[in-house]
N, CA, C and O of each residue as an XYZ file, in Angstrom:
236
protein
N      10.682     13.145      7.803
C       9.899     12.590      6.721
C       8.478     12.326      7.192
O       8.102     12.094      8.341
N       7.670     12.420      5.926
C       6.315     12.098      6.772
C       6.050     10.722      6.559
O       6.765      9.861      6.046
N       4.728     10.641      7.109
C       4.551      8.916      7.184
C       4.190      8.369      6.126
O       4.321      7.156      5.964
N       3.536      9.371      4.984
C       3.374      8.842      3.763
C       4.863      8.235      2.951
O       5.058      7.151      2.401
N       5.917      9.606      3.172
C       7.182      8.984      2.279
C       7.915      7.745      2.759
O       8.530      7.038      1.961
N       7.857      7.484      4.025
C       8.306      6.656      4.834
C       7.526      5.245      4.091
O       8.193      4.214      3.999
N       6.357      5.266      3.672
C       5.508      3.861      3.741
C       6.007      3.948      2.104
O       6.286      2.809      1.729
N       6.171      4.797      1.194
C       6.596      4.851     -0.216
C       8.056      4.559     -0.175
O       8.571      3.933     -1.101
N       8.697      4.942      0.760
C      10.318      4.504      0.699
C      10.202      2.981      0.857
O      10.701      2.298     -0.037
N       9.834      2.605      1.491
C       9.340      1.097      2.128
C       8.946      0.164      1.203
O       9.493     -0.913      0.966
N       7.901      0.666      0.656
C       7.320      0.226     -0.579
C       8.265     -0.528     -1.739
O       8.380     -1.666     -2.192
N       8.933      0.918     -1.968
C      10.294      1.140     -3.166
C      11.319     -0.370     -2.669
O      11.859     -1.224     -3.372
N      11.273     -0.222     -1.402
C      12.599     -1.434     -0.662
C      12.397     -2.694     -1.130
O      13.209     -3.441     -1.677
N      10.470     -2.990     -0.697
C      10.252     -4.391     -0.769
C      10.498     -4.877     -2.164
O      10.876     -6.015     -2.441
N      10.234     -3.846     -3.082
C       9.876     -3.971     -4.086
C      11.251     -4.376     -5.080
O      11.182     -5.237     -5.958
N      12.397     -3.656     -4.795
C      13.831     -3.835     -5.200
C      14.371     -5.226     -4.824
O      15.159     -5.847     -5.536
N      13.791     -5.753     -3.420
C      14.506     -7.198     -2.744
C      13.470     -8.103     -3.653
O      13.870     -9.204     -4.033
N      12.690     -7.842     -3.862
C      11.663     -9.036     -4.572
C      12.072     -9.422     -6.228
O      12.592    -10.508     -6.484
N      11.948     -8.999     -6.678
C      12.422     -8.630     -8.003
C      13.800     -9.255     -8.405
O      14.053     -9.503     -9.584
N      14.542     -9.462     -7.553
C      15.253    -10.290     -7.702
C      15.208    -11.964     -7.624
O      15.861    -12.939     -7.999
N      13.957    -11.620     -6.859
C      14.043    -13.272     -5.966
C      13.088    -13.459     -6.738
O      13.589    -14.222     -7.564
N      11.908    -13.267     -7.086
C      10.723    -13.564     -7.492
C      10.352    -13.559     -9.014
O       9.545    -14.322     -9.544
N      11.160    -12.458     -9.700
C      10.633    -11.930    -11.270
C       9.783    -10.709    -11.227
O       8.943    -10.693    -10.328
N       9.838     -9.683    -12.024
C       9.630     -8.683    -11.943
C       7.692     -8.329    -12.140
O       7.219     -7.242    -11.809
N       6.917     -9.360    -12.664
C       5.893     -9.324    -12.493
C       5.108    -10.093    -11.563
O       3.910     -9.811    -11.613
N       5.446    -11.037    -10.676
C       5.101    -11.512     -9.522
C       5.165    -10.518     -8.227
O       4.297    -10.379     -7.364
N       6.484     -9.836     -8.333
C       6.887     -8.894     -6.947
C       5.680     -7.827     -7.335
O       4.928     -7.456     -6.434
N       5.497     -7.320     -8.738
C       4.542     -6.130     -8.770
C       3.044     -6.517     -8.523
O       2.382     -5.687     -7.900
N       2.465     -7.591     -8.901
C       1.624     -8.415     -8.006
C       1.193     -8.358     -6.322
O       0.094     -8.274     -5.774
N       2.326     -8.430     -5.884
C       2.366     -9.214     -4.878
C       2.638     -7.075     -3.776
O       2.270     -6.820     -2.629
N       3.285     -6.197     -4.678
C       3.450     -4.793     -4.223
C       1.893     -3.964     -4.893
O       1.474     -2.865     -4.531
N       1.427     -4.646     -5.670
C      -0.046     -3.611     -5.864
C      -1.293     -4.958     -4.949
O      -2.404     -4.716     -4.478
N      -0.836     -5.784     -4.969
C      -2.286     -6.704     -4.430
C      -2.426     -6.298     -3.018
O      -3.507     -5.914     -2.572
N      -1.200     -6.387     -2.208
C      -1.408     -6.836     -0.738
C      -2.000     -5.106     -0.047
O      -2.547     -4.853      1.026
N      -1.785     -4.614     -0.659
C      -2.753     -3.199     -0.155
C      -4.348     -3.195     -0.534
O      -5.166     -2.581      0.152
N      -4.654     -3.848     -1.546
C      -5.738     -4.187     -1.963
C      -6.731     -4.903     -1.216
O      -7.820     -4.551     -0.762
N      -5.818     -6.485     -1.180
C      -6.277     -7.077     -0.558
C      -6.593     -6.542      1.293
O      -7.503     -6.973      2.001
N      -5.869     -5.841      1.566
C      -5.969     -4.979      3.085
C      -7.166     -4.179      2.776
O      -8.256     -4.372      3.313
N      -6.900     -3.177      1.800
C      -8.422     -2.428      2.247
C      -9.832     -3.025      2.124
O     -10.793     -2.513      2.698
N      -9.931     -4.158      1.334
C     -11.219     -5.026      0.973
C     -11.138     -6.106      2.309
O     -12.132     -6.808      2.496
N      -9.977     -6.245      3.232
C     -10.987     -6.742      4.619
C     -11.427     -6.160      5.539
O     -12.309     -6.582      6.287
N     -10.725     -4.833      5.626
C     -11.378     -3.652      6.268
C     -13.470     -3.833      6.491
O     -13.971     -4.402      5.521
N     -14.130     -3.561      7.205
C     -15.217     -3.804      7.329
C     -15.599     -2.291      6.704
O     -14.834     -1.330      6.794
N     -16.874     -2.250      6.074
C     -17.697     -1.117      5.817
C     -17.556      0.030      6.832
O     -17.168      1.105      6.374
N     -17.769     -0.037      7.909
C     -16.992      1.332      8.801
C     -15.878      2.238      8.837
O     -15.587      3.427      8.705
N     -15.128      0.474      9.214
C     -13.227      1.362      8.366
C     -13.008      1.722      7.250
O     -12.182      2.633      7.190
N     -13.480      1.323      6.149
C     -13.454      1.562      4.731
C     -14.125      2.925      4.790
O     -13.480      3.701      4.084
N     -15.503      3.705      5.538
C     -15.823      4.642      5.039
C     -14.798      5.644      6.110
O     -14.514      6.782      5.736
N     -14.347      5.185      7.281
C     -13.356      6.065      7.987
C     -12.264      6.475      7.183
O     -11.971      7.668      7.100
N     -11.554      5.474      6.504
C     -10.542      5.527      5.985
C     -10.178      6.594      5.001
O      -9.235      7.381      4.918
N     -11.625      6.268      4.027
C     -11.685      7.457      2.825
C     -11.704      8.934      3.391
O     -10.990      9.853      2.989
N     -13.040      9.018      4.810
C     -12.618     10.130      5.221
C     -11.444     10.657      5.546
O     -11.344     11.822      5.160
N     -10.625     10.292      6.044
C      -9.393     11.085      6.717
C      -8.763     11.363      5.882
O      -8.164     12.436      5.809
N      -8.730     10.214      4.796
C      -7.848     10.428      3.383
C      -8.581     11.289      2.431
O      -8.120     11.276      1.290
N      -9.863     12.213      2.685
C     -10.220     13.165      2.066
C      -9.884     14.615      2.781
O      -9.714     15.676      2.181
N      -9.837     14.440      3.980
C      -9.644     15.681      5.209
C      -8.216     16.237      5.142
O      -7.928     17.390      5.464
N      -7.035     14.991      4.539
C      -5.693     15.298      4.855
C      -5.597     16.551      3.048
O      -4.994     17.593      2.793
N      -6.311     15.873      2.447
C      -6.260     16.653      1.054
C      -6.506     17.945      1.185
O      -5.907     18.731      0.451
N      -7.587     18.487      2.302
C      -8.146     19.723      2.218
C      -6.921     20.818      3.008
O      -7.137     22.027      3.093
């Protein structure tokens, strides 16, 4: 598997255990924010690294 499906399988996991515990719009919150919140502390360098590679893997 690659590392993308691996981090989407993962994803899918947290997302099934929460939802129970939490309510189904808190866990989706809490599964779309915390990537968010990761790339917005990233500093201006990593943020423009980031996009690159994630434009290079497309080509």
């Amino acid at each position: 598997m690659s590392k993308r499906v691996m981090i989407a399988v993962g994803g899918v996991a947290v997302g099934l255990v929460l939802i129970p515990l939490i309510g189904f719009l808190p866990a989706l919150l809490v599964l779309i924010g915390l990537p968010i919140v990761g790339y917005l502390l990233l500093d201006r360098s990593q943020r423009r690294r980031l996009r690159h590679i994630t434009r290079k893997e497309l080509h």
